[in-house]
C-alpha positions, 0 to 999 in steps of 0.5 A: 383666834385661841387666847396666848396662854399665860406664863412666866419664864425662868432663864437658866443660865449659870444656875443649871439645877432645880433645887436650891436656886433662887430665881427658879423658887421665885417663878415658881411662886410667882402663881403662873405656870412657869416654862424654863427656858436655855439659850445656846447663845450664837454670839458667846459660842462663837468663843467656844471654837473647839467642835468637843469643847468639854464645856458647851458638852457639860452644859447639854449633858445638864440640859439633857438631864434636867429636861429629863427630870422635868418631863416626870411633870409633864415638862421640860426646857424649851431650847433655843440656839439663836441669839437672845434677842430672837429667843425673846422675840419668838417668846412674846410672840408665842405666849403672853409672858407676865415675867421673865425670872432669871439670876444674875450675873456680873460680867460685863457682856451679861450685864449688857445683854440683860439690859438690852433684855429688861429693855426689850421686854419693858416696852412690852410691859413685861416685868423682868426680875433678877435675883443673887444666887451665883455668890453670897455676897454680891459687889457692893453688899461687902464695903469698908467703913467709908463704903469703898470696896475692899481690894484686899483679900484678909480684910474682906474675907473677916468682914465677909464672916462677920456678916454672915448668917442664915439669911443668907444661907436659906434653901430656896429649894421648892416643891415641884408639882405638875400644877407649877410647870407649863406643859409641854413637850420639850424636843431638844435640839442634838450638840450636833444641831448647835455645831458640837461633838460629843467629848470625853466629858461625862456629868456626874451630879456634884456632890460634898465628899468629907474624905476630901474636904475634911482634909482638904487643908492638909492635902490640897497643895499636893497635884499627885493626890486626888484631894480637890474638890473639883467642885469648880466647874459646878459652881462656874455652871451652878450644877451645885448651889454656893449657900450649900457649899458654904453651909458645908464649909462651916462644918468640915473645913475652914480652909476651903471656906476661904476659898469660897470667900475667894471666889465671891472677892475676885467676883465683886471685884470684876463688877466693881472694877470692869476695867480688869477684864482688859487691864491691870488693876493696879494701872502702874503695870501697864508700863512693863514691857513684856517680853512676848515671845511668840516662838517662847509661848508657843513652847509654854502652850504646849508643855516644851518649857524643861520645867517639868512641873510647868509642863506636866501642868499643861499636859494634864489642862490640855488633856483633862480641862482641868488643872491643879491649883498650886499647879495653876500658880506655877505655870502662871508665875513662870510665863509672866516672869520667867518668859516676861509675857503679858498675863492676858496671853495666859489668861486667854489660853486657860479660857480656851480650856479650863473646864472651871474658867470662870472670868473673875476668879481667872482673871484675878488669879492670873492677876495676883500671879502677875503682880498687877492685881489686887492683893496681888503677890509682890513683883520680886516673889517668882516661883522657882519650879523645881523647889515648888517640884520638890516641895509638893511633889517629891516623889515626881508622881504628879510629874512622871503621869504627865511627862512619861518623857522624864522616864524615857530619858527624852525631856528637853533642855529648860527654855531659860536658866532659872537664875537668870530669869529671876534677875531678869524679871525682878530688874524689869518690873523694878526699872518701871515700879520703883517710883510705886513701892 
């Protein structure tokens, strides 16, 4: 009987890239050969229902680019569409694992499922080791003098600067070489084998454009100009490394820093506080009585509101995947106070198209726009979409691209008058919160 050859996995899971990945270095120097490993997992594809979501094809298109890579050492990714139990079971059967390397990740089903993973492999005496690489500051690694955890934005983000230094901005990029990799020869199944079609999505390594972070205070609240990074999909897939983005920051502007401090808030609020993924942060707000009109969102979901920035914005998510940010506090702003409907209608609709959906930064967006989230926006601030229009669009370039209706002189009548939603919203978030202000 041939001995099992002995390995070390690395588990790509949100971190689909070679350089500058922490869990990856780690297997690298573990001194065994290491076999990467991808699992298209049947159990959270099953939320992916649209055959060419933009998404699951982002993530084959990586898989195909890096297997690609790797094949130049005599390598590959070994790829699974099963469940991760099963993935892990055909491993340990077919080598003998020293250790499964991996990054962590902090929502509370991967929480779970890495549990049930260490737990599998402990029984087996296989070490299972995790590192930080998906944010800087991890839940728990940013607390207050008392060591409760920050719920409001400013001061987390000061104590989040001033505890910043290069230790926490090391490249953890190592050297490939044959000697390194488990040889094989990696058959990766087609997007068709695991149940998807090809869409009009095309991956293009990420990279840092100073012609658009340089100005990026300037210019990011304006949807007709191409002056985002769009950089959000590449951190949700870790395509691109967060230490590099920051590094980059520091450097070129201040404003987008902060709003990569953003995105490590809304994530150790998450893992801090599961219970939001399902409820208001602030429990107070589970007494509105949200309006939920079905026929209301239907109109919403499928950019009919007659406020044309609503609806451009829902044309350009629906067609693109993507969304403009101050598009974002628009859209959301009108459907949980305009038309009174449950922020978690809202938030799973974006999770069905968002190509950057990330659960912490939507759901705390989706949050803050409500007013029922932490450093949330006040119940009586309720965006008015045709002065937002005016302000960050008054050439109507934004809009005219998605609602050609407007030029045509066949838009449609506003579902709701402005005024009277407003009055509307303010009394019935008022009649229940007067006691929490």
């Amino acid at each position: 009987m041939t001995a099992k050859e002995k390995i070390v996995v690395y588990w790509f899971r949100r971190d689909l890239r070679l350089k500058d990945n922490v869990g990856l270095a780690a297997a690298l120097q573990s001194g065994h050969k290491v076999l990467p490993i991808f699992i298209f997992d049947v159990n959270i594809l099953q939320a992916f229902t649209i055959k060419n979501d933009r998404r699951v094809d982002y993530i084959y298109q990586v898989i195909v680019e890096l297997n690609s890579y790797l094949k130049k050492y005599n390598s590959g990714i070994k790829v699974f569409h099963t469940t991760v139990e099963n993935a892990f079971e055909s491993l340990t059967n077919d080598y003998d694992v020293q250790g499964v390397y991996c990054n962590e990740d902090y929502e509370s089903k991967a929480l779970q499922r890495d549990k049930q993973v260490n737990d599998y492999l402990a029984i087996r005496h296989i070490p299972f080791y995790t590192f930080k690489d998906h944010v800087i500051f991890k839940g728990g690694e940013i607390l207050k003098n008392d060591n409760s955890p920050y719920q409001i934005y400013t001061p987390y983000s000061k104590q989040w600067r001033s505890k910043l230094n290069e230790d926490y901005l090391r490249d953890y990029t190592i050297k490939l070489t044959q000697d390194l990799l488990y040889p094989f020869t990696s058959i990766l199944p087609t997007l068709e084998d695991i149940g998807y079609e090809k869409s009009d999505f095309s991956f293009e390594i990420p990279s840092l454009e100073s012609s658009i972070i340089d100005d990026y205070n300037l210019n990011r609240d304006f949807p007709s100009k191409d002056a985002t990074t769009k950089l959000g999909i590449a951190l949700r897939f870790g395509t691109i490394s967060v230490r590099r983005c920051v590094k980059y920051a520091l450097e070129h502007n201040d404003v987008w820093l902060s709003e990569l401090i953003w995105r490590d808030f809304f994530s150790q609020i998450l893992y801090l506080f599961p219970f939001v993924e399902n409820r208001c942060f602030k429990e107070k707000y589970e007494a509105i009585p949200w309006r939920n009109n079905e026929e209301e969102f239907e109109l919403w979901c499928n950019a009919r509101t007659g406020y044309p920035i609503v609806d451009a914005g829902m044309r350009e998510l629906i067609s693109t995947g993507f969304m403009h940010n101050r598009v974002r506090m628009v859209v959301a702003s009108f459907l949980t106070k305009h038309l009174l409907i449950d922020w978690r209608w809202g938030e799973a609709f974006f999770a069905q198209y968002l190509l950057d959906y990330d659960l912490a930064s939507n759901n705390g967006n989706w949050q803050w726009a409500a007013g029922c989230g932490c450093d949330a926006a006040p119940y009586f601030r309720v965006f008015n979409p045709l002065e937002q229009a005016k302000k960050f669009d008054k050439d109507n370039e934004y809009i005219d691209k998605w609602l050609p209706e407007i030029r045509l002189g066949t838009y449609w009548e506003p579902i709701v008058e402005h005024k009277f939603a407003r009055e509307r919203a303010i009394a019935t978030y008022k009649k229940f919160l007067n006691d929490f202000y």
